[in-house]
C-alpha positions in Angstrom: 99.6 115.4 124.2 101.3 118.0 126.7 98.6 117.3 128.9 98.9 113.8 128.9 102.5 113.9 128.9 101.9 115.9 132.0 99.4 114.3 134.3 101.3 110.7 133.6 104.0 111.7 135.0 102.2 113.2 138.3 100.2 109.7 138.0 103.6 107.3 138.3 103.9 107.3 142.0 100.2 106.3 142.4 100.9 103.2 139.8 104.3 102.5 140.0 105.5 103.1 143.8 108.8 101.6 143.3 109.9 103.7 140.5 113.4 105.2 141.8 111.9 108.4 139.0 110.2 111.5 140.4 109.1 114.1 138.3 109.0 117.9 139.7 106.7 120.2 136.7 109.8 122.9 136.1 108.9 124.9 133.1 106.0 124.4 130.3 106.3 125.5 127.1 103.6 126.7 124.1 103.2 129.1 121.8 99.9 130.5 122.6 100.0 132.5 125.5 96.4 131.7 126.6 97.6 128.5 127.8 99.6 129.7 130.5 96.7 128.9 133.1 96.6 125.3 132.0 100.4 125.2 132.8 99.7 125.9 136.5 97.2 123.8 136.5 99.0 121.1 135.8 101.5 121.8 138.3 103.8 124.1 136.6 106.2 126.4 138.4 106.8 128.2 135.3 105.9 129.2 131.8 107.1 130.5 128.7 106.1 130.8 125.1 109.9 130.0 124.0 110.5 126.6 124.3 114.5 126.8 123.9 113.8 128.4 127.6 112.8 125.2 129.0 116.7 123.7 127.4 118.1 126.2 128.9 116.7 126.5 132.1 119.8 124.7 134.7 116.8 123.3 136.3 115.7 120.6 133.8 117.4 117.7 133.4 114.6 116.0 131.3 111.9 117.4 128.7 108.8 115.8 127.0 108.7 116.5 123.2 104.8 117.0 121.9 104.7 119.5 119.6 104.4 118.8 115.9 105.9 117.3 113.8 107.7 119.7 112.0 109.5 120.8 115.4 111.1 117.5 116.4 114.2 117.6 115.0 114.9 121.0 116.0 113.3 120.3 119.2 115.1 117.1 119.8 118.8 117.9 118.2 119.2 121.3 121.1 117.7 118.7 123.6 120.9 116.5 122.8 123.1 119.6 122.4 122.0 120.5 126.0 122.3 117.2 127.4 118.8 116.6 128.1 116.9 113.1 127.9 113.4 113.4 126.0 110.6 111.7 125.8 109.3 112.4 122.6 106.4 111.6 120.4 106.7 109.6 117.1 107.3 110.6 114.5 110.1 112.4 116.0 110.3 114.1 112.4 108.7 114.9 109.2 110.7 112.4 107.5 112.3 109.2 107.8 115.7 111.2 107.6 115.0 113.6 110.2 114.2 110.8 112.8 117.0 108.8 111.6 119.6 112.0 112.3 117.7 112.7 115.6 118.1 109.0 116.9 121.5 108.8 116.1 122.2 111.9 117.7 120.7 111.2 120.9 122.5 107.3 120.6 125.7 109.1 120.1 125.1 111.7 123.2 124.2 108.4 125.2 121.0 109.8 126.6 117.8 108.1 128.1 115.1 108.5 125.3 111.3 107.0 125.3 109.6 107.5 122.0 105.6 107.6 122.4 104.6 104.0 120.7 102.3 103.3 123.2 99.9 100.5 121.8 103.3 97.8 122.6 101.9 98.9 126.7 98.8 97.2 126.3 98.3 94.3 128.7 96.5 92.5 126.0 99.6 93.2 123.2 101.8 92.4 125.6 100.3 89.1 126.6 100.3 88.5 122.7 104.0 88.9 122.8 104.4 86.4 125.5 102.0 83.8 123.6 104.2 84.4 120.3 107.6 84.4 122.1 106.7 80.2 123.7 105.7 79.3 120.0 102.0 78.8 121.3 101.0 79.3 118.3 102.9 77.3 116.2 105.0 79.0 113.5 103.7 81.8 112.1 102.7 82.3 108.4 100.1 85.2 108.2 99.7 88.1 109.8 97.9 91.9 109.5 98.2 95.1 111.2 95.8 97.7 110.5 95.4 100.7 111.6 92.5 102.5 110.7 91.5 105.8 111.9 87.8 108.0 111.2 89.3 111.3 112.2 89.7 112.7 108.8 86.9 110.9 107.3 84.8 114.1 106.5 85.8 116.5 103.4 84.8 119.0 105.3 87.5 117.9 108.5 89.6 120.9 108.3 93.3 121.4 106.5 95.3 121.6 109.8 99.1 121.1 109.8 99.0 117.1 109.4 98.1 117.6 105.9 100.7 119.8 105.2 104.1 117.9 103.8 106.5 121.3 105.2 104.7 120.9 108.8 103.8 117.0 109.0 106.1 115.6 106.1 104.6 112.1 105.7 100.4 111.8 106.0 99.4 108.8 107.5 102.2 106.5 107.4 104.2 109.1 110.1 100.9 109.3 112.3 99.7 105.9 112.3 102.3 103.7 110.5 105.0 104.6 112.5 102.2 102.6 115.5 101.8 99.6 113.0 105.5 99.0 111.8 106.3 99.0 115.4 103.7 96.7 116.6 105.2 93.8 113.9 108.7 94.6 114.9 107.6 94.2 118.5 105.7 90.9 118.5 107.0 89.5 115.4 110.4 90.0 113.6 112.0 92.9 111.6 111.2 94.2 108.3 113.4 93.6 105.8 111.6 93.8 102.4 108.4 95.6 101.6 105.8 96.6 98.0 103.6 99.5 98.9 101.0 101.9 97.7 99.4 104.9 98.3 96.8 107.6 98.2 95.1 110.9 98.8 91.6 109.9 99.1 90.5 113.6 99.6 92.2 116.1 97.9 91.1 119.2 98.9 90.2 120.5 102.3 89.0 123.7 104.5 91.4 126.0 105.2 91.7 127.2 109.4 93.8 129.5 111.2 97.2 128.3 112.7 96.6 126.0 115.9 93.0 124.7 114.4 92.3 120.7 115.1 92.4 117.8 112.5 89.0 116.5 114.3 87.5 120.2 113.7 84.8 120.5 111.2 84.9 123.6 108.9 81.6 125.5 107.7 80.2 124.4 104.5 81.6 127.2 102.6 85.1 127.4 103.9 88.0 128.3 101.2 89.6 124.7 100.1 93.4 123.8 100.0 95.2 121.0 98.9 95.9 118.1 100.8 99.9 117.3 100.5 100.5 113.9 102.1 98.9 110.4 101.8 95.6 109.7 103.7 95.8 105.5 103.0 98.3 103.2 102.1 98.7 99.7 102.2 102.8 97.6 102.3 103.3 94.1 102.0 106.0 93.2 103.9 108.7 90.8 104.4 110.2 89.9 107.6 113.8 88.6 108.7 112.2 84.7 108.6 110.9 85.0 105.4 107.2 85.4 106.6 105.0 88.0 104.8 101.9 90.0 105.9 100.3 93.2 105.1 99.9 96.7 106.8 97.5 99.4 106.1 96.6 103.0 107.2 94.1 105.3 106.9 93.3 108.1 108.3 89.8 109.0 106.5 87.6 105.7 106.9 84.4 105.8 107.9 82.9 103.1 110.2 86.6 102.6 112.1 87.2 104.9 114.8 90.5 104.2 116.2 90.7 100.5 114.6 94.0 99.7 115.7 94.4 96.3 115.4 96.8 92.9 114.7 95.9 89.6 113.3 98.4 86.9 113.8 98.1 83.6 112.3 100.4 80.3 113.5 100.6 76.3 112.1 98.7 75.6 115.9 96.6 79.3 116.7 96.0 82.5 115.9 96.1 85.3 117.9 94.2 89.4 117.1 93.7 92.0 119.0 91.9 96.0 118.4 92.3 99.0 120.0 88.7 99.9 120.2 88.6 96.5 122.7 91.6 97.1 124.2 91.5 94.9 127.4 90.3 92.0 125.2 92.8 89.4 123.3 90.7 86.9 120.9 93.1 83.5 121.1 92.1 80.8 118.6 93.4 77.0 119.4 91.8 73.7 119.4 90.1 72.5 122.5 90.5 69.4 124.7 87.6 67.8 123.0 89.0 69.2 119.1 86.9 71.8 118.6 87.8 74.9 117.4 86.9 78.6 117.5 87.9 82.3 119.1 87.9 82.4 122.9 87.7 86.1 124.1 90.4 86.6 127.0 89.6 89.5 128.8 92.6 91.5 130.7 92.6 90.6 134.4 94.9 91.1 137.3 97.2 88.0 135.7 98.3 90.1 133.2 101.1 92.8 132.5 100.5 96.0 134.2 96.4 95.2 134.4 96.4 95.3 138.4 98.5 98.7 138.8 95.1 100.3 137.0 92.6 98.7 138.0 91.7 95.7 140.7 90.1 92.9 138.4 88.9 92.0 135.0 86.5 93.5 133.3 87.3 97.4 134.3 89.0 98.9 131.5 92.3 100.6 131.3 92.4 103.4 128.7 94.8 105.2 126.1 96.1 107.4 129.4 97.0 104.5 131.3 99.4 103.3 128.7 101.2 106.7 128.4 101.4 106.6 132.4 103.1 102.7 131.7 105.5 105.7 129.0 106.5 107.9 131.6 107.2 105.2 134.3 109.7 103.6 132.0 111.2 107.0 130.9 111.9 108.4 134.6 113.3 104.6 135.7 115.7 104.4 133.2 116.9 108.0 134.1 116.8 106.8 137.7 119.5 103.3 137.0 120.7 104.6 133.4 119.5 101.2 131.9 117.5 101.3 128.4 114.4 100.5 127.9 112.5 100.3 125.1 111.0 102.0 123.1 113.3 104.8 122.4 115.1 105.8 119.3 116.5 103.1 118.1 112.6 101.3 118.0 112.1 104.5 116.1 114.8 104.5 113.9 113.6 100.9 113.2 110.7 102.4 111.8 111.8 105.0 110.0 113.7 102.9 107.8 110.6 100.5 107.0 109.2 104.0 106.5 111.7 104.7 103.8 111.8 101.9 102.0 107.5 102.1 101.8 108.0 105.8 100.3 110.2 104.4 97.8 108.0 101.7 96.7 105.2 103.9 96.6 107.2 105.6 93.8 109.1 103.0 92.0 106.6 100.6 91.7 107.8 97.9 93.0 109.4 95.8 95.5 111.9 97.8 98.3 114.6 96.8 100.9 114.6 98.4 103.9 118.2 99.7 104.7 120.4 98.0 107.4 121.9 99.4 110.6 125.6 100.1 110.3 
C-alpha cells in the first residue's frame, strides 16, 4: 500500500492538472532495510527504517499512513503531535476505540486527513449516489452490501499479522467492514441500530516469519497457530429512516474474489453494483413500453472522474486509479484547507457501527450504535 500511496501521488498532475497540491517524495519509511532501493525508485530523496524520522524531519509537512494495523494509533497520534496531515489507511486502528481517539485527535488538531475508503471513488458508486440522492429510485426499502473476499480461503493461507487480535485487533470486520459500513453511510443513511454475528471459519493456520503475506501459501506441513479474530460475519442493520438491510464479510470464501458489492432496492428501481465489474452499474426501472429488467450501464466519459483515466467507455479504470482519485483530494484540501471527505470523521462513523456489531456479536442481540457528542 506504500507503493500505491506512492506512485498516486506522482500520478495527480497527469489526472488532475488543476490540483493546487504537489507532492515532493521526502523521506520513506520501513522496517526492512532491503527496501531501501524501492524507496528511490519511487522517487525518494531519503530513507530510514525509523518511521518517527519521517515526523520529525522539518521537511514534511504531510505523511501517508500504510503500515499495519497495529501501528496506526501510534503512527497517527505523533503525526497530530507533530502537526502533520495524514492520509491514512482504514482501519486506522485495531479497535473501534483506537480509531475513535485517533479521529478525534486529529479533529481537535484541525488537520487535513483522508482515510483510505476508496470503493466511494468509483465512477459507477458514485453515479449510484447521484441516482439515490434525485429519488430515481423511488424510496428505498431493501438494500445489501457484501463484501466478500477469497484471499484467506485456503487452510493452508498462512497466519500473518491480520489474524492476530494484538497486531490486527478486529478480523474481517476492520479489513473489509470498515469498506461496507461506509459504502451504506455514503449512498444511503446512517447506522443507527444493528443484530450481528460472527465466526472463525478456520481456526488454525501456518505459522510464517514476521513480514510474510496473508495471500502466501504455507507448505503442507507447516506448524499451525490459532486464528484470533473473525473471518465472517453478517449485521442487520437499521438506518436513521427506519429502513433495514444486511451486511456481510468474509474474508475466506471460495468462488468470490474481491466481491465487493451493493444491492439497493427502491418503490420505482433498483440499483447494484460489484467490484469485480467495477466500471459497470446494473440499473433496474420499467421501460417506456412497461417492461421491466436490468440494463447494464457501462462507465463512460459522462460519468464522475471516468474521462481523467481513460478516453471512452468500455476501458477500465482499476483499484489504482481510485487511490490516485485519494491522493488528489488529500493534497487539494491541504492546498485551500477545505475538508473533504473521507477523513476521520467517515471513519469514526464506522468505527462506531463497528462497536456496536462487536457488542451484538456478544450479547446476542440487538445494539445501538453510539451518537456523536
Amino acid at each position: 500500500m506504500g507503493e500505491v500511496h506512492s506512485t498516486s501521488y506522482a500520478r495527480v498532475p497527469l489526472h488532475f492538472p488543476e490540483c493546487d497540491g504537489r507532492a515532493r517524495l521526502v523521506v520513506a519509511a520501513d522496517s526492512l532495510p532491503e527496501r531501501a532501493d524501492l524507496a528511490r525508485r519511487l522517487g525518494y530523496e531519503r530513507w530510514t527504517t525509523d518511521w518517527r524520522d519521517v515526523l520529525d524531519d522539518p521537511e514534511v509537512e504531510a505523511v501517508s499512513i500504510t503500515a499495519p494495523n497495529f501501528l496506526h494509533r501510534e503512527m497517527a497520534l505523533a503525526a497530530v503531535s507533530a502537526g502533520k496531515h495524514f492520509w491514512g489507511e482504514k482501519p486506522l486502528g485495531r479497535f473501534p476505540s483506537e480509531t475513535l481517539e485517533v479521529a478525534a485527535a486529529a479533529d481537535a488538531a484541525g488537520l487535513v486527513t483522508t482515510v483510505g475508503l476508496n470503493y466511494r471513488h468509483a465512477p459507477a458508486v458514485q453515479h449510484a449516489r447521484a441516482l439515490l440522492g434525485r429519488d430515481a429510485l423511488g424510496t428505498v426499502n431493501h438494500f445489501r452490501v457484501q463484501f466478500l473476499a477469497s484471499y484467506s480461503a485456503s487452510p493452508r493461507g498462512a497466519l500473518s499479522w491480520r489474524f492476530r487480535r494484538d497486531l490486527a485487533g478486529l478480523g474481517v470486520l476492520g479489513d473489509l467492514g470498515s469498506h461496507a459500513i461506509d459504502l451504506a453511510h455514503y449512498l444511503l443513511h446512517p447506522i443507527v441500530r444493528v443484530w450481528a454475528t460472527s465466526s472463525i471459519l478456520i481456526r488454525q493456520r501456518p505459522l510464517v516469519e514476521a513480514g510474510g503475506s496473508h495471500f502466501a501459501i504455507a507448505a503442507e506441513d507447516a506448524e499451525l497457530g490459532e486464528v484470533e479474530n473473525e473471518d465472517w460475519a453478517v449485521a442487520v442493520v437499521e438506518l436513521a429512516t427506519g429502513t433495514r438491510g444486511t451486511i456481510e464479510v468474509s474474508r475466506a470464501i471460495v468462488g468470490a474474489e474481491a466481491r465487493y458489492s451493493f444491492e439497493i432496492n427502491g418503490s420505482a428501481g433498483a440499483v447494484r453494483w460489484s467490484f469485480e465489474r467495477m466500471n459497470e452499474l446494473e440499473l433496474h426501472a420499467p421501460t417506456a413500453v412497461g417492461d421491466a429488467g436490468w440494463t447494464t450501464l457501462v462507465m463512460g466519459a459522462d460519468h464522475p472522474d471516468f474521462a481523467r483515466f481513460q478516453p471512452g467507455a468500455g476501458i477500465g479504470m482499476g483499484y489504482d486509479d481510485l487511490k490516485v482519485i485519494e491522493a488528489a483530494t488529500f493534497l487539494q484540501s491541504i492546498a485551500d484547507g477545505v475538508r473533504r471527505e473521507p477523513g476521520v470523521r467517515e471513519i469514526a462513523a464506522t468505527a462506531r457501527v463497528l462497536d456496536a456489531i462487536v457488542r451484538s456479536c456478544e450479547s446476542g442481540g440487538w445494539e445501538r450504535v453510539a451518537v456523536t457528542t
